[in-house]
N, CA, C and O of each residue as an XYZ file, in Angstrom:
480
protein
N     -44.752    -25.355     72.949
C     -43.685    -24.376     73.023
C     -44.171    -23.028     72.505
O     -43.633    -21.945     72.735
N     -45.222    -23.235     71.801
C     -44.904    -22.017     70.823
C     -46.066    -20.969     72.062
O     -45.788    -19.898     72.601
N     -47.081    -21.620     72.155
C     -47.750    -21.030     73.386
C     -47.179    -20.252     74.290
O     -47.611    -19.110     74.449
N     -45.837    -20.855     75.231
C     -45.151    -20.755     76.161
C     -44.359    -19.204     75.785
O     -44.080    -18.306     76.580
N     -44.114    -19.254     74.273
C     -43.367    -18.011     73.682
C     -44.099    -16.835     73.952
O     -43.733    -15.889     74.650
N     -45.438    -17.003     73.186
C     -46.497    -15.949     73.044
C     -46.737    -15.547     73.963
O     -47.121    -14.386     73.821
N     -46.738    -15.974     75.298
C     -47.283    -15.892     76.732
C     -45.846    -15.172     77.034
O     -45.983    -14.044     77.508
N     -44.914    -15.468     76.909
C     -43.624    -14.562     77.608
C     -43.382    -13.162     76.737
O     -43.084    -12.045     77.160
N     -43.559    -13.506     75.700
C     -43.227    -12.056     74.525
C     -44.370    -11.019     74.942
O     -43.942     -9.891     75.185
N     -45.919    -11.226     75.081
C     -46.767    -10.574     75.490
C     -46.594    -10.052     77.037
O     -46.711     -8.874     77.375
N     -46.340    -10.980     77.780
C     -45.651    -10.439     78.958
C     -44.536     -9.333     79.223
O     -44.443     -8.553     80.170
N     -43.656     -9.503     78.028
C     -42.614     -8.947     78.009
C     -42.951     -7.443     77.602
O     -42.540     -6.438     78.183
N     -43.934     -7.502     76.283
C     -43.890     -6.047     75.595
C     -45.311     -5.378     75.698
O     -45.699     -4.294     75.264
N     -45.925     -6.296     76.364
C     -47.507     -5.615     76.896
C     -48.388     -5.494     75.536
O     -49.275     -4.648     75.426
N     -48.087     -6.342     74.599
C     -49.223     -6.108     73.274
C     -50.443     -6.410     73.972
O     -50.741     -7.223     74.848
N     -51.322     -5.153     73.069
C     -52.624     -5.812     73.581
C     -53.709     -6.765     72.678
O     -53.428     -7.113     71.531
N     -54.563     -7.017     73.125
C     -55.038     -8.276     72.134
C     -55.289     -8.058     71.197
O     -55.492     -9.017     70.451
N     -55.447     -6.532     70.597
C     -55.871     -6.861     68.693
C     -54.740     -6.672     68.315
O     -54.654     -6.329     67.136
N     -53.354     -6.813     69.148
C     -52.124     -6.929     68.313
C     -51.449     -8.667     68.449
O     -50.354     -8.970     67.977
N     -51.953     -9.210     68.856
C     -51.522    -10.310     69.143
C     -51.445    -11.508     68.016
O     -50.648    -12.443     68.103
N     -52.624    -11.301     66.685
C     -52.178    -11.725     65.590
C     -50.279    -11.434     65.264
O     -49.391    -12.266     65.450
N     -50.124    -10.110     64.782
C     -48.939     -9.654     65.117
C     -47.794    -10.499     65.698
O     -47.080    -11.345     65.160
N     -47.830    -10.014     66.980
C     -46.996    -11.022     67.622
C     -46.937    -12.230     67.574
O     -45.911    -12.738     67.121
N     -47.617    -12.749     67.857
C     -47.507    -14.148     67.514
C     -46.733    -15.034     66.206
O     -46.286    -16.174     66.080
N     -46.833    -14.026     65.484
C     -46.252    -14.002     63.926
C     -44.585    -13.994     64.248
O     -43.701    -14.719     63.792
N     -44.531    -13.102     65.025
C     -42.872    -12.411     65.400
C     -42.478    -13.839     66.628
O     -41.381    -13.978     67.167
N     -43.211    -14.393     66.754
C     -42.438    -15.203     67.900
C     -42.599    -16.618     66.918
O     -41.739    -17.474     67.128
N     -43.399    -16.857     66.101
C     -43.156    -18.123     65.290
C     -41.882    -17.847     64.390
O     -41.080    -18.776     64.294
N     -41.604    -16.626     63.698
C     -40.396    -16.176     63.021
C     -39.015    -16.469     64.253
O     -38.044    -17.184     64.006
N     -39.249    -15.702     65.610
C     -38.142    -16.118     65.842
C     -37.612    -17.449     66.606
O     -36.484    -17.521     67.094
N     -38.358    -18.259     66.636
C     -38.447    -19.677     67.094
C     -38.121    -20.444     66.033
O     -37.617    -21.538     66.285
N     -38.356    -20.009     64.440
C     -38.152    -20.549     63.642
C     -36.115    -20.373     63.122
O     -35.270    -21.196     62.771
N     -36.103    -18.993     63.327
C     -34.510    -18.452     63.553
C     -33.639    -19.462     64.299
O     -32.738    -20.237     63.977
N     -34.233    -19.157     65.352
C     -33.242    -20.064     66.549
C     -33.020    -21.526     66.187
O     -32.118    -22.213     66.667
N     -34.087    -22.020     65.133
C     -33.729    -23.373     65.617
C     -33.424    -23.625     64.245
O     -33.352    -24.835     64.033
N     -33.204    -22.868     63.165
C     -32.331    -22.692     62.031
C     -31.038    -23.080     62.516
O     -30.383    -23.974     61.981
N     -30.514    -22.188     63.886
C     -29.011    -21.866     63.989
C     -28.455    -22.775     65.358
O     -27.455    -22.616     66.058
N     -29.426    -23.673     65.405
C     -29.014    -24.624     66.307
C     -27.706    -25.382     65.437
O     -27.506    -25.477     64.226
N     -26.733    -25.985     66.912
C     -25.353    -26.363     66.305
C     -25.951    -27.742     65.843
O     -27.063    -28.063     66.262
N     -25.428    -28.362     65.208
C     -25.690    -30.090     64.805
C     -25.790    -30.946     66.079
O     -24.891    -30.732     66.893
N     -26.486    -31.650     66.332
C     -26.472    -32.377     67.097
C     -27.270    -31.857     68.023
O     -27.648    -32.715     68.820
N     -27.726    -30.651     68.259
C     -28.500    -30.049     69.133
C     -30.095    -30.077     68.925
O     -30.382    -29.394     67.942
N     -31.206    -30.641     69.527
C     -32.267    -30.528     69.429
C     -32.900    -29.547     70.051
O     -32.351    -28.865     70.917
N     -34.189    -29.374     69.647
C     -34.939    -28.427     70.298
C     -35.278    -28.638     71.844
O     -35.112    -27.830     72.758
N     -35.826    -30.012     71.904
C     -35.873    -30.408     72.767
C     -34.667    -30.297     74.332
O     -34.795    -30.196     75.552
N     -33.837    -30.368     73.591
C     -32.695    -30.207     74.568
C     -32.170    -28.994     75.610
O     -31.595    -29.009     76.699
N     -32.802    -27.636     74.463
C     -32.364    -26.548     75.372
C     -33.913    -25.644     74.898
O     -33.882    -24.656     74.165
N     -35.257    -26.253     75.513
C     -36.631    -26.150     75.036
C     -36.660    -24.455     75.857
O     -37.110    -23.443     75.320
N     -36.160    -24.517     77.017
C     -36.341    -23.565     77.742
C     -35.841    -22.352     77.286
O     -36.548    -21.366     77.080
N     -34.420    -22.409     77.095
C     -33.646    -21.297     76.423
C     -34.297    -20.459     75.028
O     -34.478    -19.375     74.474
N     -34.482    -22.015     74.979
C     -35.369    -21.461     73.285
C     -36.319    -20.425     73.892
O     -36.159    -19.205     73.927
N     -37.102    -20.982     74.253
C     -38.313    -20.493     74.430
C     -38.465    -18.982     74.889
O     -39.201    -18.155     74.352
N     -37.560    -18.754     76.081
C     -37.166    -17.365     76.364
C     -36.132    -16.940     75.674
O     -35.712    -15.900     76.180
N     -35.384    -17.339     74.534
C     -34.711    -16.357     73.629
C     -35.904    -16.153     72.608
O     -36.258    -15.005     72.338
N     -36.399    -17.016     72.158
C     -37.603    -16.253     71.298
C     -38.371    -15.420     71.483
O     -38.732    -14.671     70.575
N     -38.878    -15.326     72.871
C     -39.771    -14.404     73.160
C     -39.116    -13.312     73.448
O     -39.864    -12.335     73.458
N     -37.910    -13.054     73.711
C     -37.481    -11.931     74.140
C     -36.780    -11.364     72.542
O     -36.584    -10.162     72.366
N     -36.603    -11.923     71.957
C     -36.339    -11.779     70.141
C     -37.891    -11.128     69.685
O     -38.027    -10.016     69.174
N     -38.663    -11.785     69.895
C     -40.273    -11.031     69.119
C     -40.673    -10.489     70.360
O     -41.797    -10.271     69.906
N     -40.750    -10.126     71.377
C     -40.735     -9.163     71.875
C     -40.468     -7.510     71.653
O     -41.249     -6.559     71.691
N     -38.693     -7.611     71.352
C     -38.015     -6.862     70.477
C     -38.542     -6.460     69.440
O     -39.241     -5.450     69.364
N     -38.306     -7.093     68.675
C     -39.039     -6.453     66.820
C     -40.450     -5.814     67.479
O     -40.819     -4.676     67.187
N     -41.136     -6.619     68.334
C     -42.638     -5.616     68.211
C     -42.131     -4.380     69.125
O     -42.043     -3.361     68.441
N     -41.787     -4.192     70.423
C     -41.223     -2.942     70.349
C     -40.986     -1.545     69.235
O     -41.286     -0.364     69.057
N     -40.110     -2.855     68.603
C     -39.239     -1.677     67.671
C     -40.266     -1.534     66.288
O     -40.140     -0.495     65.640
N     -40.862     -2.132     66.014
C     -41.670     -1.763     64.555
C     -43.113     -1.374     65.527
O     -43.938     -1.004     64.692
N     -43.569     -1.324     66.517
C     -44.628     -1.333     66.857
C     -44.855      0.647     67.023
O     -44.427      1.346     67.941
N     -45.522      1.021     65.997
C     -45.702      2.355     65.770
C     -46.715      2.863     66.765
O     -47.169      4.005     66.689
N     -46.986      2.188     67.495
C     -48.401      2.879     68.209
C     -47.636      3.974     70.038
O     -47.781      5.038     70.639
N     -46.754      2.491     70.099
C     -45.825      3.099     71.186
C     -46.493      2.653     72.772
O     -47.708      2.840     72.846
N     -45.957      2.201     73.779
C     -46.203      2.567     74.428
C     -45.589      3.505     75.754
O     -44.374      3.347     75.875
N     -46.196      4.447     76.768
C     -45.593      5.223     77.817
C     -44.712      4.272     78.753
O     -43.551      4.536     79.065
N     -45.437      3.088     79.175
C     -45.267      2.127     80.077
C     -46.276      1.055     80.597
O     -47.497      1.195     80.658
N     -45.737      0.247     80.865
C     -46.551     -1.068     81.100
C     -45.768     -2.002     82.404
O     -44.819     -1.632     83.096
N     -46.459     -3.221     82.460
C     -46.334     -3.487     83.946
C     -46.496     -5.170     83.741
O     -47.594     -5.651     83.460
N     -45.271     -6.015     83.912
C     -45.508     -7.226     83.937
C     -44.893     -8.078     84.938
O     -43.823     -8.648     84.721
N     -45.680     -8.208     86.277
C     -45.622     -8.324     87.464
C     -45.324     -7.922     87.880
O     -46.117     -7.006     88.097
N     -43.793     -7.669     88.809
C     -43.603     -6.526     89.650
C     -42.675     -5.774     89.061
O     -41.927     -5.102     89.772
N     -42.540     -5.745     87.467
C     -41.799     -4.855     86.644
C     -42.452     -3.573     86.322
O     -43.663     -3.488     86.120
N     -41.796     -2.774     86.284
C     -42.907     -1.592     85.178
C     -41.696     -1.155     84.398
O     -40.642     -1.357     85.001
N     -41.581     -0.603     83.204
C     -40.740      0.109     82.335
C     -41.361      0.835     81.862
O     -42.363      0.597     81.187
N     -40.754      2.205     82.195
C     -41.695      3.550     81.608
C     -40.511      3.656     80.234
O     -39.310      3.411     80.339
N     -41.184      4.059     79.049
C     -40.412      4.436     78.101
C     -40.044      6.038     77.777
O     -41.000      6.773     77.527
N     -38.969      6.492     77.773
C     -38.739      8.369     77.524
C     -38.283      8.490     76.142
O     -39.134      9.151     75.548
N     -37.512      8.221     75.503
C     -37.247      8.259     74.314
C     -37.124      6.894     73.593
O     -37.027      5.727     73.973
N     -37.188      7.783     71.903
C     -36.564      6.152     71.098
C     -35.284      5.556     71.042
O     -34.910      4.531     70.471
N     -34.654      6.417     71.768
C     -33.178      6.206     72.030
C     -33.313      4.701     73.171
O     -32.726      3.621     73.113
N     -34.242      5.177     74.059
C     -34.280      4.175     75.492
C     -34.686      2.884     74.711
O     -34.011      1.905     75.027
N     -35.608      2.677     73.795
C     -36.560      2.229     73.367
C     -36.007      0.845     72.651
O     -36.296     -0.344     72.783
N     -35.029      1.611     71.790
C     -33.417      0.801     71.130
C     -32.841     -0.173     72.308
O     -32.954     -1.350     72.652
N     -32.232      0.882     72.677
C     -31.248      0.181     73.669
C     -31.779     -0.823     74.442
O     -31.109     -1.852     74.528
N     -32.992     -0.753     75.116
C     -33.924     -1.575     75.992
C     -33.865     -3.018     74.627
O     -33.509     -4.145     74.972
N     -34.173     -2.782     73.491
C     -34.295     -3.851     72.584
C     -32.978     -4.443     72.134
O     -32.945     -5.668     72.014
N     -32.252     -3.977     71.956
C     -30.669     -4.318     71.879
C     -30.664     -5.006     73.093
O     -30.712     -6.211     72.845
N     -30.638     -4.848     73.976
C     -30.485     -5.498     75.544
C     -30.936     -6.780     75.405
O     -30.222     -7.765     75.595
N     -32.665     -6.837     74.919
C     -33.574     -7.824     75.102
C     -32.512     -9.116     74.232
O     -32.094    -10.131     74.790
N     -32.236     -8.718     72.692
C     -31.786     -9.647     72.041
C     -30.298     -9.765     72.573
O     -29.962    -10.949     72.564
N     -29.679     -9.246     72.858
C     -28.475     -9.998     73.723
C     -28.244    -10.927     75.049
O     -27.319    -11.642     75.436
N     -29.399    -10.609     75.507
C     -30.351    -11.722     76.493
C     -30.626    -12.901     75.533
O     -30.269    -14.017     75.911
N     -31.024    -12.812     74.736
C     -31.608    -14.331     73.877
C     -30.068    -14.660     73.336
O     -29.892    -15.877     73.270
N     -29.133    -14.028     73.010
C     -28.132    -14.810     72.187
C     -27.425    -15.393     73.327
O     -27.036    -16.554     73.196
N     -27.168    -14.705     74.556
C     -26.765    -15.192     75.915
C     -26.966    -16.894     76.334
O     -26.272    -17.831     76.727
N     -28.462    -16.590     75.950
C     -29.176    -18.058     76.707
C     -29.272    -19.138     75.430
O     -29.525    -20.335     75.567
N     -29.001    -18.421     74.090
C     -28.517    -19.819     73.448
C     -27.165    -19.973     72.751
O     -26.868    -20.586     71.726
N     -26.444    -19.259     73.578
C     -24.496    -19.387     73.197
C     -24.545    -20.638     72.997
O     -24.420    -21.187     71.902
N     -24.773    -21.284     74.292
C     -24.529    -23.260     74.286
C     -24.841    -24.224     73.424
O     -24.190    -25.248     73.213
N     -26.140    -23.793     72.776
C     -27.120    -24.406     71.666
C     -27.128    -23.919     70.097
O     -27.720    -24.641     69.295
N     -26.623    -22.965     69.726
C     -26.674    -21.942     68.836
C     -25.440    -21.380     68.064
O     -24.720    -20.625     68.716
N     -25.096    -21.634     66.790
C     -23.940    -20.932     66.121
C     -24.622    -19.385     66.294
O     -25.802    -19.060     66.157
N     -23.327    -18.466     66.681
C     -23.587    -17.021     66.722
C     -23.154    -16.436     65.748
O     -22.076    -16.652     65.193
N     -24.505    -15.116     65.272
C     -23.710    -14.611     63.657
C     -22.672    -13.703     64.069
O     -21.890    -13.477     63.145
N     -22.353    -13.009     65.318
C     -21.605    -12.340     65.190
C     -19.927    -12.810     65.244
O     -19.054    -12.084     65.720
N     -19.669    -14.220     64.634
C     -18.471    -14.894     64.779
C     -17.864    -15.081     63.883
O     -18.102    -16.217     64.292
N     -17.367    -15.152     63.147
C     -16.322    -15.782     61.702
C     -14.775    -16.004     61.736
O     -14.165    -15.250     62.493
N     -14.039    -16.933     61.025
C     -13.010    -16.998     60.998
C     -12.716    -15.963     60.035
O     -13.708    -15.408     59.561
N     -11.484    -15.541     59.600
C     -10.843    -14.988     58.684
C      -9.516    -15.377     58.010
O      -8.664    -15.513     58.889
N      -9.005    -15.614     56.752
C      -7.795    -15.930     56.692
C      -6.829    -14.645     56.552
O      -7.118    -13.622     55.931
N      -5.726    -14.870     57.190
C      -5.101    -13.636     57.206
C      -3.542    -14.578     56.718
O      -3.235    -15.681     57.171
N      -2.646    -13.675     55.571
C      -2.078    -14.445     54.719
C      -0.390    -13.596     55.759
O      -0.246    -12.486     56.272
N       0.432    -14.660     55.661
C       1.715    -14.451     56.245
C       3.003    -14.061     55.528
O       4.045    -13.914     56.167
């Protein structure tokens, strides 16, 4: 699995190989996340796929966003994404991780949920 991550996150954010220590780091962190917040009863095994592309598109993200070097644009198959600002840069990463919480709604308690008591 964890292979399968590294191979989609690198795909995703175009690191190049002397950053790939790096990444790789960011996709064991968020593989490790996800399967923190798996619901009970849910294995890894069960939704391996989801995982796998919510993680990578999770450390994908963070390297984006902490990745100081920057890039103009890159090309992963018949994609290209040119980057113009850090504004785009955000949002493109905001996107990415709402894609990963998407694909593990089914498998996954979401943090952005809570009950509240509200008194009568």
């Amino acid at each position: 699995m964890e292979e399968t991550i590294l191979s989609l996150a690198q795909s995703l954010c175009g690191a190049e190989d002397q950053r790939l220590p790096y990444l790789e780091a960011l996709c064991r962190a968020a593989q490790e996340r996800w399967s923190r917040r798996l619901k009970s009863g849910v294995s890894q095994e069960e939704c391996r796929e989801a995982m796998e592309c919510a993680s990578a598109l999770w450390a994908a993200a963070d390297f984006l966003e902490s990745d100081g070097q920057g890039v103009s644009s890159f090309t992963a198959g018949e994609l290209t994404i040119h980057e113009r600002t850090g504004e785009d840069r955000s949002a493109m990463c905001q996107g990415m991780r709402r894609a990963a919480q998407r694909l593990m709604a089914p498998y996954a308690q979401m943090e952005d949920f809570c009950f509240r008591e509200v008194r009568g």
